[in-house]
mmCIF file of the protein (N, C-alpha, C, O) and its ligand, coordinates in Angstrom:
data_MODEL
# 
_entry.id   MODEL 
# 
loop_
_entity.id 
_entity.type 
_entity.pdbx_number_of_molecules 
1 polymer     1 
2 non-polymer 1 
# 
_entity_poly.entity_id                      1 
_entity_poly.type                           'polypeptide(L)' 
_entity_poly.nstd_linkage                   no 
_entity_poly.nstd_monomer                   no 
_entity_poly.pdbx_seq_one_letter_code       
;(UNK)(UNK)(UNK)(UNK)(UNK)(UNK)(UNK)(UNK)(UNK)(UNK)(UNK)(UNK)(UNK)(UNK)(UNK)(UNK)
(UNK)(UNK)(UNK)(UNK)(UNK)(UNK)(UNK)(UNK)(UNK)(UNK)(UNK)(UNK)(UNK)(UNK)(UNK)(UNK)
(UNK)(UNK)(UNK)(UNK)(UNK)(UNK)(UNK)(UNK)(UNK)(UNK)(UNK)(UNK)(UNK)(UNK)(UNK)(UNK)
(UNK)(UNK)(UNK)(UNK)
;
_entity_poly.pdbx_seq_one_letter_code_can   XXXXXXXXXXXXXXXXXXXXXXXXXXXXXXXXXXXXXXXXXXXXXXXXXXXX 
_entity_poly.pdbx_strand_id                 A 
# 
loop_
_entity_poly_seq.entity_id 
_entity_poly_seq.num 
_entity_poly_seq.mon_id 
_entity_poly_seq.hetero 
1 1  UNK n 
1 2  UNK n 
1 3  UNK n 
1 4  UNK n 
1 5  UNK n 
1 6  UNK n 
1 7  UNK n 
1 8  UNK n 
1 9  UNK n 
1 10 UNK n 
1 11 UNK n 
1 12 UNK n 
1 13 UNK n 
1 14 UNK n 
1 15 UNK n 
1 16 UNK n 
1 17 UNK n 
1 18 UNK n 
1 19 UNK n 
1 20 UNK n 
1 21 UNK n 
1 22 UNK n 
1 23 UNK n 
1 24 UNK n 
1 25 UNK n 
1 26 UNK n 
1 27 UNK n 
1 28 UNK n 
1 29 UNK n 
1 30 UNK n 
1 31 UNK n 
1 32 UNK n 
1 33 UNK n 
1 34 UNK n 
1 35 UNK n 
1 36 UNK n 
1 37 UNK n 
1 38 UNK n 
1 39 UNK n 
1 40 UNK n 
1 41 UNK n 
1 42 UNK n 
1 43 UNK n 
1 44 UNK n 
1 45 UNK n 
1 46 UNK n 
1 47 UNK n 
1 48 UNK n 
1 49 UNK n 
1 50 UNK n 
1 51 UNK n 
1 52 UNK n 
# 
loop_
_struct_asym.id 
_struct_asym.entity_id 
A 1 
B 2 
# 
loop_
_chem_comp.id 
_chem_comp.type 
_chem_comp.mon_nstd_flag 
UNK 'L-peptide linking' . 
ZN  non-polymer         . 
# 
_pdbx_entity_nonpoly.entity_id   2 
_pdbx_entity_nonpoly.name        ? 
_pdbx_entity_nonpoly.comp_id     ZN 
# 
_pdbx_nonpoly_scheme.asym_id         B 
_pdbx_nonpoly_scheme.entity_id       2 
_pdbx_nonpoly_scheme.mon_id          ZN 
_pdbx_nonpoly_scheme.ndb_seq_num     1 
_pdbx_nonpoly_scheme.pdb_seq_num     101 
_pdbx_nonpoly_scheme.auth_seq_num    101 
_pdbx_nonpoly_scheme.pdb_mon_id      ZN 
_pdbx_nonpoly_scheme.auth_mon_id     ZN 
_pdbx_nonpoly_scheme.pdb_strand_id   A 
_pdbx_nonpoly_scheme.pdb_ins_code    . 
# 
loop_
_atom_site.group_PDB 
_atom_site.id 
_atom_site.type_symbol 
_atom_site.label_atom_id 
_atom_site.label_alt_id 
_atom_site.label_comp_id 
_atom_site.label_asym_id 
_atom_site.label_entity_id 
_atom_site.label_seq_id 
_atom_site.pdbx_PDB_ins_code 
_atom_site.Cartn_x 
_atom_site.Cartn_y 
_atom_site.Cartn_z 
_atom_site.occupancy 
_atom_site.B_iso_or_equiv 
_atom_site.pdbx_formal_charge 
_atom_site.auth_seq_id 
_atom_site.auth_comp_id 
_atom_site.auth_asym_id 
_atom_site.auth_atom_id 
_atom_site.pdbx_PDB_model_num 
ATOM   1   N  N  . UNK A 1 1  ? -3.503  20.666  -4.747  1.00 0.00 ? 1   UNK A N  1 
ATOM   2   C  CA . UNK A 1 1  ? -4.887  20.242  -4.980  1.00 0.00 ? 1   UNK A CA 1 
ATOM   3   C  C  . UNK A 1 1  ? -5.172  18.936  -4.241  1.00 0.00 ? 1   UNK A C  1 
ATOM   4   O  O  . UNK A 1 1  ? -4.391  17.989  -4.328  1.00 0.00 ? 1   UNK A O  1 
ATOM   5   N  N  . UNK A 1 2  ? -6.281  18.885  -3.520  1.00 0.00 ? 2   UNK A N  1 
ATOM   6   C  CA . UNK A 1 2  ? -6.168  17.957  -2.443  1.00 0.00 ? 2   UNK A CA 1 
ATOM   7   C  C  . UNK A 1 2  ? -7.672  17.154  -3.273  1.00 0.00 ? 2   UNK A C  1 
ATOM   8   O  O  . UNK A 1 2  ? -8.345  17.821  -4.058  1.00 0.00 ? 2   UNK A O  1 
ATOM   9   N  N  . UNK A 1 3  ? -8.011  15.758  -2.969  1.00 0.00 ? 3   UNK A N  1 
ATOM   10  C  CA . UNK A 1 3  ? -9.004  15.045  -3.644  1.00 0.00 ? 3   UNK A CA 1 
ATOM   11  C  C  . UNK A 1 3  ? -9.026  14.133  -2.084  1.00 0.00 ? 3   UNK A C  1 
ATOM   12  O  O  . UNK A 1 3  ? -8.203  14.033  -1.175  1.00 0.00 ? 3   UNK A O  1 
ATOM   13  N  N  . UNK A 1 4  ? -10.348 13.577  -2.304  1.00 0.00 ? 4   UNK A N  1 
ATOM   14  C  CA . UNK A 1 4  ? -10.854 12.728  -1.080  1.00 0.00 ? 4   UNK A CA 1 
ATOM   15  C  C  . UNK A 1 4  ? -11.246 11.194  -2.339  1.00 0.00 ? 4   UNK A C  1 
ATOM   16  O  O  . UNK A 1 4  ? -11.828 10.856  -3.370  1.00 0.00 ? 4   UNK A O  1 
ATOM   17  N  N  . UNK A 1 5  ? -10.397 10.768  -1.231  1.00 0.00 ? 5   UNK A N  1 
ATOM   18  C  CA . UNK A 1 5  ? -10.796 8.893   -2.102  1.00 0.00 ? 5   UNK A CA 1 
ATOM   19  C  C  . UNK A 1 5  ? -11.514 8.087   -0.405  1.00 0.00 ? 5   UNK A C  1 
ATOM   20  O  O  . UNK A 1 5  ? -11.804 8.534   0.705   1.00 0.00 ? 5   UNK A O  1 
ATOM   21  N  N  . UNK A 1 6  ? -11.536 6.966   -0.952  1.00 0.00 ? 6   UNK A N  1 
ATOM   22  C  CA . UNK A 1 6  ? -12.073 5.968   -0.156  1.00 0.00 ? 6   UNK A CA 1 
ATOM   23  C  C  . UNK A 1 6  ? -11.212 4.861   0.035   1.00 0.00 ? 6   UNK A C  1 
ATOM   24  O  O  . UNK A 1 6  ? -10.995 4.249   -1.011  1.00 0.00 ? 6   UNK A O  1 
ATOM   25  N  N  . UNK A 1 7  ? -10.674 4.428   1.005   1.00 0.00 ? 7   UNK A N  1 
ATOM   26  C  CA . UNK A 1 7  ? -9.995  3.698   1.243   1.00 0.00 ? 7   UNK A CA 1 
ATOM   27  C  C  . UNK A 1 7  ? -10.218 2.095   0.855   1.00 0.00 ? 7   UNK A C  1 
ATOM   28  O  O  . UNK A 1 7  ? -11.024 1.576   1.626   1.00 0.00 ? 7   UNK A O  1 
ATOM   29  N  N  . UNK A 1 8  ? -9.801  1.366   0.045   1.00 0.00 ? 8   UNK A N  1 
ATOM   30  C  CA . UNK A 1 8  ? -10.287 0.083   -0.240  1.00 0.00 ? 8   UNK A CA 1 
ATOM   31  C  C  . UNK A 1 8  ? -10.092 -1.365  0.764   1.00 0.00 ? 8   UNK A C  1 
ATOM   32  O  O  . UNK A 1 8  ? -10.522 -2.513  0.650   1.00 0.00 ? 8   UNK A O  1 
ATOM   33  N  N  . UNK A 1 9  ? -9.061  -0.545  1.977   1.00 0.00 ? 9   UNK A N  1 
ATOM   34  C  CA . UNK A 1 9  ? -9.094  -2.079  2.924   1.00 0.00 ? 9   UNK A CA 1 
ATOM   35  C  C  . UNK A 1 9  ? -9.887  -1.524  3.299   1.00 0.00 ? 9   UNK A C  1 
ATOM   36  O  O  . UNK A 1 9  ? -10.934 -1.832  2.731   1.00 0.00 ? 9   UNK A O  1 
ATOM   37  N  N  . UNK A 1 10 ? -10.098 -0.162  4.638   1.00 0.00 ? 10  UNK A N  1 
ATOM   38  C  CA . UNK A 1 10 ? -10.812 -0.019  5.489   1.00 0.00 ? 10  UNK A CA 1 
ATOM   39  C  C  . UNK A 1 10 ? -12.253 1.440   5.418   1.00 0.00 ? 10  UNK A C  1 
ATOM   40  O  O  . UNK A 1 10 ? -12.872 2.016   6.313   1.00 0.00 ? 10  UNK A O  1 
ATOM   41  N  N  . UNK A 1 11 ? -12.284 1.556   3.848   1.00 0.00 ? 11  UNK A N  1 
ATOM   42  C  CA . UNK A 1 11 ? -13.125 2.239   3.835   1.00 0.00 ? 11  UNK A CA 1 
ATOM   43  C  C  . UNK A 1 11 ? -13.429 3.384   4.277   1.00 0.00 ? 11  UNK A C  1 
ATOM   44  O  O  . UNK A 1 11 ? -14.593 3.781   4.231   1.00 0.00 ? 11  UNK A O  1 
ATOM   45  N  N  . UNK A 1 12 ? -12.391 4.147   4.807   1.00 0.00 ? 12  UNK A N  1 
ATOM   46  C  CA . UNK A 1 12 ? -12.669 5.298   5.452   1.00 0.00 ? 12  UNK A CA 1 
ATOM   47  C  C  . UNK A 1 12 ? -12.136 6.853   4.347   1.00 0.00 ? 12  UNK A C  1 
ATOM   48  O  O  . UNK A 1 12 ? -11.677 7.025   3.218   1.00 0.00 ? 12  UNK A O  1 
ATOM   49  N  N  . UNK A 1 13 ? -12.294 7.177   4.794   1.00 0.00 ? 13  UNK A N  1 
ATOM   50  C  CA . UNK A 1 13 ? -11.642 8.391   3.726   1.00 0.00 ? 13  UNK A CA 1 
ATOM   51  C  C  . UNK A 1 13 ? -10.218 9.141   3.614   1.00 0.00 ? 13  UNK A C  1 
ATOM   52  O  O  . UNK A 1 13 ? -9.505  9.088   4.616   1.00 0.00 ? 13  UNK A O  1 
ATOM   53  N  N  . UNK A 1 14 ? -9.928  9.562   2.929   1.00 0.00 ? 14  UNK A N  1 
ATOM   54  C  CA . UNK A 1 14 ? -8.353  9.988   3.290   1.00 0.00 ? 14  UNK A CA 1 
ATOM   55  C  C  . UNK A 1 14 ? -8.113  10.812  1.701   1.00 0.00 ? 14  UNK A C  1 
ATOM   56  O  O  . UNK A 1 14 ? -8.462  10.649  0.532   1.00 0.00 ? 14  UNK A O  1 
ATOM   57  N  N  . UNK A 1 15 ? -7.196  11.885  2.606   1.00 0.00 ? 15  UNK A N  1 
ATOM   58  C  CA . UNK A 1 15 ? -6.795  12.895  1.737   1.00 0.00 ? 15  UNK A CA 1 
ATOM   59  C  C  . UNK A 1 15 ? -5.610  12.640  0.420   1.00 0.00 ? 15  UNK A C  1 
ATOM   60  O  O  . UNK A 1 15 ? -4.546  12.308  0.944   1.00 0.00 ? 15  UNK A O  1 
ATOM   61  N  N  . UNK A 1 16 ? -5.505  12.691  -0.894  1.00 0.00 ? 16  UNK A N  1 
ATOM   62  C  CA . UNK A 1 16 ? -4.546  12.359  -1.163  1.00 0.00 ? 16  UNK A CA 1 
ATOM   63  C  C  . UNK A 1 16 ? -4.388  14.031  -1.711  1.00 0.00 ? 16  UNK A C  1 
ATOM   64  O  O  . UNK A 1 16 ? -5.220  14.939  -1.705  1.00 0.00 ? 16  UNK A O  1 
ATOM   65  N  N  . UNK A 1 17 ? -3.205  14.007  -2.096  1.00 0.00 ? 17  UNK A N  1 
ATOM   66  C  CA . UNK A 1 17 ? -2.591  15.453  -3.002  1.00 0.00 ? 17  UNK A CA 1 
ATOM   67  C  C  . UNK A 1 17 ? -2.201  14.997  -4.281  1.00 0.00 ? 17  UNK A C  1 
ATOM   68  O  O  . UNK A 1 17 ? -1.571  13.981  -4.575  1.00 0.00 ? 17  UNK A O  1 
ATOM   69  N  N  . UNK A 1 18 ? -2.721  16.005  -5.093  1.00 0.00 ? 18  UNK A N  1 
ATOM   70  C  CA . UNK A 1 18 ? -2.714  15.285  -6.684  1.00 0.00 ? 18  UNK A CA 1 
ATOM   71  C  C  . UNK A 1 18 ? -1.646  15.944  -7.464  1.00 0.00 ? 18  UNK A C  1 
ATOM   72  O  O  . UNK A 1 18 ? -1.831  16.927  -8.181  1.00 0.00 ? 18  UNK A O  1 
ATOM   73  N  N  . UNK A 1 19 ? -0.359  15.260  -7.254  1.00 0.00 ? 19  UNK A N  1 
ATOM   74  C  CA . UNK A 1 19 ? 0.514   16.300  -7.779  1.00 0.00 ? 19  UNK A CA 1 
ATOM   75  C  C  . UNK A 1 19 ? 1.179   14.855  -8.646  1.00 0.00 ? 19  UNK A C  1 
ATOM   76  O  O  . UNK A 1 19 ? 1.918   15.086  -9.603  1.00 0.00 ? 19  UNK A O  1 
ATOM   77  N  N  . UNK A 1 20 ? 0.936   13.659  -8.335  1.00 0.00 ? 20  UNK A N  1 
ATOM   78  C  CA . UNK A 1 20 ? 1.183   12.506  -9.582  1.00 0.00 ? 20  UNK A CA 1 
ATOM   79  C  C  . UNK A 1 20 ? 0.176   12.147  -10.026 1.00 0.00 ? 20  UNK A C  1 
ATOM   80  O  O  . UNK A 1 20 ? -0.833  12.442  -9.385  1.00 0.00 ? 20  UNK A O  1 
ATOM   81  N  N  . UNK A 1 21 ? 0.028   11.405  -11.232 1.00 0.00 ? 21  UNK A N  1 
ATOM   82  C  CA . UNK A 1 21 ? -1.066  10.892  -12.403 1.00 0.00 ? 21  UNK A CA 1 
ATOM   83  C  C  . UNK A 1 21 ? -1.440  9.287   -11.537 1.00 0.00 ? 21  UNK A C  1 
ATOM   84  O  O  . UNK A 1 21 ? -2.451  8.641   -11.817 1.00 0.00 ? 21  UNK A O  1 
ATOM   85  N  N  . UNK A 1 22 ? -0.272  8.768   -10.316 1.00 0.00 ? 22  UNK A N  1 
ATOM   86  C  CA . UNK A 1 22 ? -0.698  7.672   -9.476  1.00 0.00 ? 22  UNK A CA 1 
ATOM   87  C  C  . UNK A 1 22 ? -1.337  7.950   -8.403  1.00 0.00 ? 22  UNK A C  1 
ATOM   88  O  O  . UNK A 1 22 ? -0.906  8.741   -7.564  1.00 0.00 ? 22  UNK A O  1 
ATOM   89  N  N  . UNK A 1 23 ? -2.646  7.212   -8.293  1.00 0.00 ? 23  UNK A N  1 
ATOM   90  C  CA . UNK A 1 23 ? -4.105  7.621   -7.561  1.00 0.00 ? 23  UNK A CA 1 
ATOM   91  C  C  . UNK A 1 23 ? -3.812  6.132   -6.596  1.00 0.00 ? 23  UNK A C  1 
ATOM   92  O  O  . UNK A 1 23 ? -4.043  4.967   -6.920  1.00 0.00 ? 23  UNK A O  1 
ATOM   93  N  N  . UNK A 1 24 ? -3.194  6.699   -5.255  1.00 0.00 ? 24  UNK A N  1 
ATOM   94  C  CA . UNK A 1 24 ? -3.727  5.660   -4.150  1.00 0.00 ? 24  UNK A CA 1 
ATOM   95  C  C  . UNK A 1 24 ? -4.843  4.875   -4.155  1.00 0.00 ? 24  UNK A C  1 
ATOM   96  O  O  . UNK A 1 24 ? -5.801  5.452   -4.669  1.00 0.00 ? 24  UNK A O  1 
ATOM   97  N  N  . UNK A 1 25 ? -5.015  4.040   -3.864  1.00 0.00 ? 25  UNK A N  1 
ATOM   98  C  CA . UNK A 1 25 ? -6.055  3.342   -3.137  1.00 0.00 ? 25  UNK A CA 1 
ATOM   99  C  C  . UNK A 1 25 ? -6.534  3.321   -2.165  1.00 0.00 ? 25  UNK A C  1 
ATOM   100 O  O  . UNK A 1 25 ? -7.741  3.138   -2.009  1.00 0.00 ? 25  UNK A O  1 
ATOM   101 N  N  . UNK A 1 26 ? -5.538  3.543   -1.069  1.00 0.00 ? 26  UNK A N  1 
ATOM   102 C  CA . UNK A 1 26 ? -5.253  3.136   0.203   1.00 0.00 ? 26  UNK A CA 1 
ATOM   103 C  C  . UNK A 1 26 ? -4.941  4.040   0.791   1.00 0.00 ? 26  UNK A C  1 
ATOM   104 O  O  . UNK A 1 26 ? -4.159  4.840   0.278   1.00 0.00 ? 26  UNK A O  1 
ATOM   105 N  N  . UNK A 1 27 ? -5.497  4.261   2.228   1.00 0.00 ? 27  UNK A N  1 
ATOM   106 C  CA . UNK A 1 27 ? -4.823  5.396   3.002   1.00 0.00 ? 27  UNK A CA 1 
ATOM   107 C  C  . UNK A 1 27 ? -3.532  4.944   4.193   1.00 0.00 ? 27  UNK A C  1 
ATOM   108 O  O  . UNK A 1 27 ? -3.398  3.885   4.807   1.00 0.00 ? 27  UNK A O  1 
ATOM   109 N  N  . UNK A 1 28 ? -2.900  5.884   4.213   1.00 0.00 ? 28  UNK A N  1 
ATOM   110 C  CA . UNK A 1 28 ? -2.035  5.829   4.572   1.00 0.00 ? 28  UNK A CA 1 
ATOM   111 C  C  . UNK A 1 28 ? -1.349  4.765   5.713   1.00 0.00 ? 28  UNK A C  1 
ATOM   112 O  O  . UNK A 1 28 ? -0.163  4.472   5.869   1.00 0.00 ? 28  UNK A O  1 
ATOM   113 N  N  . UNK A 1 29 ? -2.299  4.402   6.292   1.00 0.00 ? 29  UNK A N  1 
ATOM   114 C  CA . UNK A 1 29 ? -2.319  3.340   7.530   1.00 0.00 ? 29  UNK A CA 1 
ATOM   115 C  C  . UNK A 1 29 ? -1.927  2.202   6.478   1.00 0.00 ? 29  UNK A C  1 
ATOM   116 O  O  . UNK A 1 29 ? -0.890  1.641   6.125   1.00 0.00 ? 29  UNK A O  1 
ATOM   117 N  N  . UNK A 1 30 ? -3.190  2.153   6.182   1.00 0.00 ? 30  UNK A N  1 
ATOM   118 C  CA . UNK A 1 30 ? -3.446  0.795   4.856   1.00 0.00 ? 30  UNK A CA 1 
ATOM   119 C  C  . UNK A 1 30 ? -2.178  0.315   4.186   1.00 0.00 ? 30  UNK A C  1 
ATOM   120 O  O  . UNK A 1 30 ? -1.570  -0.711  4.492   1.00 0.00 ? 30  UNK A O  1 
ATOM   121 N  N  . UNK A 1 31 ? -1.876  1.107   3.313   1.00 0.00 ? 31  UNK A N  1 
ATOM   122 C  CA . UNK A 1 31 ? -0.883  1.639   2.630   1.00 0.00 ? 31  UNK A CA 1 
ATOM   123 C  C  . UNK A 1 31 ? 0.428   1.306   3.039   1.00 0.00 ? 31  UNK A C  1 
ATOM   124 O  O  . UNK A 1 31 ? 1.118   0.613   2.291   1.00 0.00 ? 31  UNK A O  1 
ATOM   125 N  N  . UNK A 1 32 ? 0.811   1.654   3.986   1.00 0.00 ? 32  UNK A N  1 
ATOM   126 C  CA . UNK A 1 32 ? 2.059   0.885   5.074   1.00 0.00 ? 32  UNK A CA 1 
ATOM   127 C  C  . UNK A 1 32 ? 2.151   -0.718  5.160   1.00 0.00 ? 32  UNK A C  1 
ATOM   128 O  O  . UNK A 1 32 ? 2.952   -1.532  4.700   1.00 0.00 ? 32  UNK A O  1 
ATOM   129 N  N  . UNK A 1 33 ? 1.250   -0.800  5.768   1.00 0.00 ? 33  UNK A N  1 
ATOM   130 C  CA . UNK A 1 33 ? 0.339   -2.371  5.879   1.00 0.00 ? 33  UNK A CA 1 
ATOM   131 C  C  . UNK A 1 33 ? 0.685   -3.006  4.838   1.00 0.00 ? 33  UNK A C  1 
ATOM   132 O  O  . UNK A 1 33 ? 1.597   -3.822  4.973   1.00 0.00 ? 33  UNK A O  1 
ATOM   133 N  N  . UNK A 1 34 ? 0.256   -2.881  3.907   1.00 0.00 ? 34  UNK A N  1 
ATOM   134 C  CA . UNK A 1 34 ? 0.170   -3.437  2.725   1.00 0.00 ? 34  UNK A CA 1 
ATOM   135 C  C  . UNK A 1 34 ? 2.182   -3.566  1.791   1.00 0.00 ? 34  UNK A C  1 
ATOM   136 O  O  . UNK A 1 34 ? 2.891   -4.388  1.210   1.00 0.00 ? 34  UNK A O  1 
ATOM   137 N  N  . UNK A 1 35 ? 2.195   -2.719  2.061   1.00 0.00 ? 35  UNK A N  1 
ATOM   138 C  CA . UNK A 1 35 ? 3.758   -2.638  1.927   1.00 0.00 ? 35  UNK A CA 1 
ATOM   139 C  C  . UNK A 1 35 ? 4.534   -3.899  2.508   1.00 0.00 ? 35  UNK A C  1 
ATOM   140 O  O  . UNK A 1 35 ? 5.119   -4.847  1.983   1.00 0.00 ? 35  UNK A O  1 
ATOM   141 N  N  . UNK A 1 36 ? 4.258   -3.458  3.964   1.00 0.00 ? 36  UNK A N  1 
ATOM   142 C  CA . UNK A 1 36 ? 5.053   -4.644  5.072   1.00 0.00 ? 36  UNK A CA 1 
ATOM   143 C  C  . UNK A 1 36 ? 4.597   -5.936  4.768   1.00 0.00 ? 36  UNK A C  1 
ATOM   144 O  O  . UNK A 1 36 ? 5.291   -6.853  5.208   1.00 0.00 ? 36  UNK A O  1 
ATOM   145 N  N  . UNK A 1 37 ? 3.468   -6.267  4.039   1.00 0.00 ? 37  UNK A N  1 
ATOM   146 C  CA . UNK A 1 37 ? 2.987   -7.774  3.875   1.00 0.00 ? 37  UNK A CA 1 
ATOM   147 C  C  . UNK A 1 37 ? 3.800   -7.837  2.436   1.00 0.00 ? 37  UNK A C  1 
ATOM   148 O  O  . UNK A 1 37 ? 4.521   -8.798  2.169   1.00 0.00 ? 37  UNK A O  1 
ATOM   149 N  N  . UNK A 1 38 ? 3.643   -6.882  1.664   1.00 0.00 ? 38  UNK A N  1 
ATOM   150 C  CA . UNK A 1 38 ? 4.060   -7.336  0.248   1.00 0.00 ? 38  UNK A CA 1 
ATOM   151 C  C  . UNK A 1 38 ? 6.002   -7.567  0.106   1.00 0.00 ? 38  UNK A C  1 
ATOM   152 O  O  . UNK A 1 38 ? 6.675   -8.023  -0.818  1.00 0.00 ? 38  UNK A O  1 
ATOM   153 N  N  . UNK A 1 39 ? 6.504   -6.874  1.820   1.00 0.00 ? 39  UNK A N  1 
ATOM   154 C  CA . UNK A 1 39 ? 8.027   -6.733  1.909   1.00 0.00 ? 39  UNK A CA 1 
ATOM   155 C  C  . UNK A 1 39 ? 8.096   -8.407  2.544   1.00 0.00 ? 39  UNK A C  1 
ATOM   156 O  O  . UNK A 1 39 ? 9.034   -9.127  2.201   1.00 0.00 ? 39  UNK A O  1 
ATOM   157 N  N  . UNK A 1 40 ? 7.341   -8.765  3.201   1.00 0.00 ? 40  UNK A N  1 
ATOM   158 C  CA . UNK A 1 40 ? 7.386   -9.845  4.011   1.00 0.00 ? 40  UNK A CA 1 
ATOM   159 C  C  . UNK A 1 40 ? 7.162   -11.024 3.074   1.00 0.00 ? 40  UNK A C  1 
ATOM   160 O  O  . UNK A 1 40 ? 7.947   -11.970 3.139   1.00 0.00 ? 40  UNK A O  1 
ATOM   161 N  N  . UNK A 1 41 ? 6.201   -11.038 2.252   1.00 0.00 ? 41  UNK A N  1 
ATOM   162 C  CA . UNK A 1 41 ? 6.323   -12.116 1.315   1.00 0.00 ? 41  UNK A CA 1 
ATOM   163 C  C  . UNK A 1 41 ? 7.643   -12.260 0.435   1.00 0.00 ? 41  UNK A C  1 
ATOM   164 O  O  . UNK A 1 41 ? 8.343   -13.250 0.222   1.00 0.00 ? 41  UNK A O  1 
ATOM   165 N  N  . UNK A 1 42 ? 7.735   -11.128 0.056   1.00 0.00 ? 42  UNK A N  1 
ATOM   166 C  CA . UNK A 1 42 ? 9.111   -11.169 -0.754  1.00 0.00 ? 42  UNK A CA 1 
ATOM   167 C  C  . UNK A 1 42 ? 10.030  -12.057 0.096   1.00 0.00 ? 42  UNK A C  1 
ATOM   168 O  O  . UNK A 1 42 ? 10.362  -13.161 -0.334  1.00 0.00 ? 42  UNK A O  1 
ATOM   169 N  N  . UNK A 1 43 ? 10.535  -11.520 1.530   1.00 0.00 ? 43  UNK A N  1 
ATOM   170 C  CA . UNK A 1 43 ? 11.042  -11.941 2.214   1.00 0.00 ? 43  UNK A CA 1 
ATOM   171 C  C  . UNK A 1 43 ? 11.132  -13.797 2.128   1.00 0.00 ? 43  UNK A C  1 
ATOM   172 O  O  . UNK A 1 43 ? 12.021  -14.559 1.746   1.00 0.00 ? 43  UNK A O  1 
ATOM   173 N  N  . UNK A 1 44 ? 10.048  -13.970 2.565   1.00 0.00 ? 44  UNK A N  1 
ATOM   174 C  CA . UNK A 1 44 ? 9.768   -15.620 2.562   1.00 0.00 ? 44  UNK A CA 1 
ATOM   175 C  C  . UNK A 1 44 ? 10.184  -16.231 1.177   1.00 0.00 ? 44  UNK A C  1 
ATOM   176 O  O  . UNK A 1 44 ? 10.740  -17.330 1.178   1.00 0.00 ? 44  UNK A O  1 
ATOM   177 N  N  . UNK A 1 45 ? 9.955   -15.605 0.051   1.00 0.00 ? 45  UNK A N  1 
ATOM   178 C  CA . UNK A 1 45 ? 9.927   -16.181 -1.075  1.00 0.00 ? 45  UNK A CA 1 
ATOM   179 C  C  . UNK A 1 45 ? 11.630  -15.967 -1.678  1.00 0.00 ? 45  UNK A C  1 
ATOM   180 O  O  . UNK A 1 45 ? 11.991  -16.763 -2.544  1.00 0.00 ? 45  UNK A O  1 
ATOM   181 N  N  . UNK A 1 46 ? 12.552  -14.979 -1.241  1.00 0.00 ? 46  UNK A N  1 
ATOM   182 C  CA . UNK A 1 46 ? 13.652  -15.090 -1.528  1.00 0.00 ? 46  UNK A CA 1 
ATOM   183 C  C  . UNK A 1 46 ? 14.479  -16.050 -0.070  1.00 0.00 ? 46  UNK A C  1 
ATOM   184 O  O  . UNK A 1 46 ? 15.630  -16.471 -0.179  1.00 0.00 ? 46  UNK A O  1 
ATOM   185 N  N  . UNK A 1 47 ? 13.994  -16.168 0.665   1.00 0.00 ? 47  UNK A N  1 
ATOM   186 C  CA . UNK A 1 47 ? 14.490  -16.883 1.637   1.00 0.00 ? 47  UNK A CA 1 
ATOM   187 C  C  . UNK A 1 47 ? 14.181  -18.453 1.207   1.00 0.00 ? 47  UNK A C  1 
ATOM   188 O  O  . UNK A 1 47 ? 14.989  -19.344 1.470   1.00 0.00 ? 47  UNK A O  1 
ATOM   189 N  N  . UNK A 1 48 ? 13.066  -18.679 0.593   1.00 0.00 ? 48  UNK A N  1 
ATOM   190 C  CA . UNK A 1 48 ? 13.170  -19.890 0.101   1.00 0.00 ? 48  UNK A CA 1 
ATOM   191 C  C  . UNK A 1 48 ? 13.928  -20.483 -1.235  1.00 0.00 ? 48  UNK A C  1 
ATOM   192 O  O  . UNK A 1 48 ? 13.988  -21.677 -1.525  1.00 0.00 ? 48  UNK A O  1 
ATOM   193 N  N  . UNK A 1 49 ? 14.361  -19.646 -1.811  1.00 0.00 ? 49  UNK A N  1 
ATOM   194 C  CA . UNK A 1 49 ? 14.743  -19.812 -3.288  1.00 0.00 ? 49  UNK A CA 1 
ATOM   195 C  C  . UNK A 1 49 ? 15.957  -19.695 -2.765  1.00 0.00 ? 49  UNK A C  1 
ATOM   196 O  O  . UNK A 1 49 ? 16.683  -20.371 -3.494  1.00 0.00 ? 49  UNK A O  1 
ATOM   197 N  N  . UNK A 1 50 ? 16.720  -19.125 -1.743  1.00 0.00 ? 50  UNK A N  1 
ATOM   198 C  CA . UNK A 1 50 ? 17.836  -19.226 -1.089  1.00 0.00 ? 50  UNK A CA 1 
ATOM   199 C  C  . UNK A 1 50 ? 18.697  -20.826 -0.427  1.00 0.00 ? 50  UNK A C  1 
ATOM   200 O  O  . UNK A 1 50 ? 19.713  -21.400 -0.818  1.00 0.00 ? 50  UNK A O  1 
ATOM   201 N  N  . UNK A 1 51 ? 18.033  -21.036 0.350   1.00 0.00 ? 51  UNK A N  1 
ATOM   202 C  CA . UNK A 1 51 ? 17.694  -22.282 0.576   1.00 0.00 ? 51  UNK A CA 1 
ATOM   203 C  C  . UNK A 1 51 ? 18.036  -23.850 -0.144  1.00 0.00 ? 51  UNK A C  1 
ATOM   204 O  O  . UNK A 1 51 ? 18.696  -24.803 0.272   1.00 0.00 ? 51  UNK A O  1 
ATOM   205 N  N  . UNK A 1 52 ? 17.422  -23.673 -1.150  1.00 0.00 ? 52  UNK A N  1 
ATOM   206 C  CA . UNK A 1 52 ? 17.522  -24.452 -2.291  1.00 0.00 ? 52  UNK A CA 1 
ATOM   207 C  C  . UNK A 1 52 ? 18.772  -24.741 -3.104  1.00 0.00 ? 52  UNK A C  1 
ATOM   208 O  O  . UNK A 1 52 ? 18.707  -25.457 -4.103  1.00 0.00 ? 52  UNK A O  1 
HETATM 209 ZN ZN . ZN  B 2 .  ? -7.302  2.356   5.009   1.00 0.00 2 101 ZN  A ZN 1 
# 
């Protein structure tokens, strides 16, 4: 079962498949993106607590 959402960075549309009760936000581009910033902060923030 396929559902059409709206993408919340870039607004465009994108297919999700509804086979979990967890509803993307983000399409797939986005989604990546958002990952790599949220892997990258981590990054910085255990690299600093390292440090110390
Ligand atoms: Zn997007």
């Amino acid at each position: 079962m396929e559902k059409t959402k709206i993408c919340q960075d870039c607004k465009k549309e994108f297919k999700i498949i509804k086979k979990t009760r967890y509803e993307r936000k983000y399409c797939d581009k986005c989604s990546q993106q958002r990952k790599k910033d949220y892997e990258n902060i981590h990054n910085v923030t255990f690299e600093d607590c390292d440090e110390e």
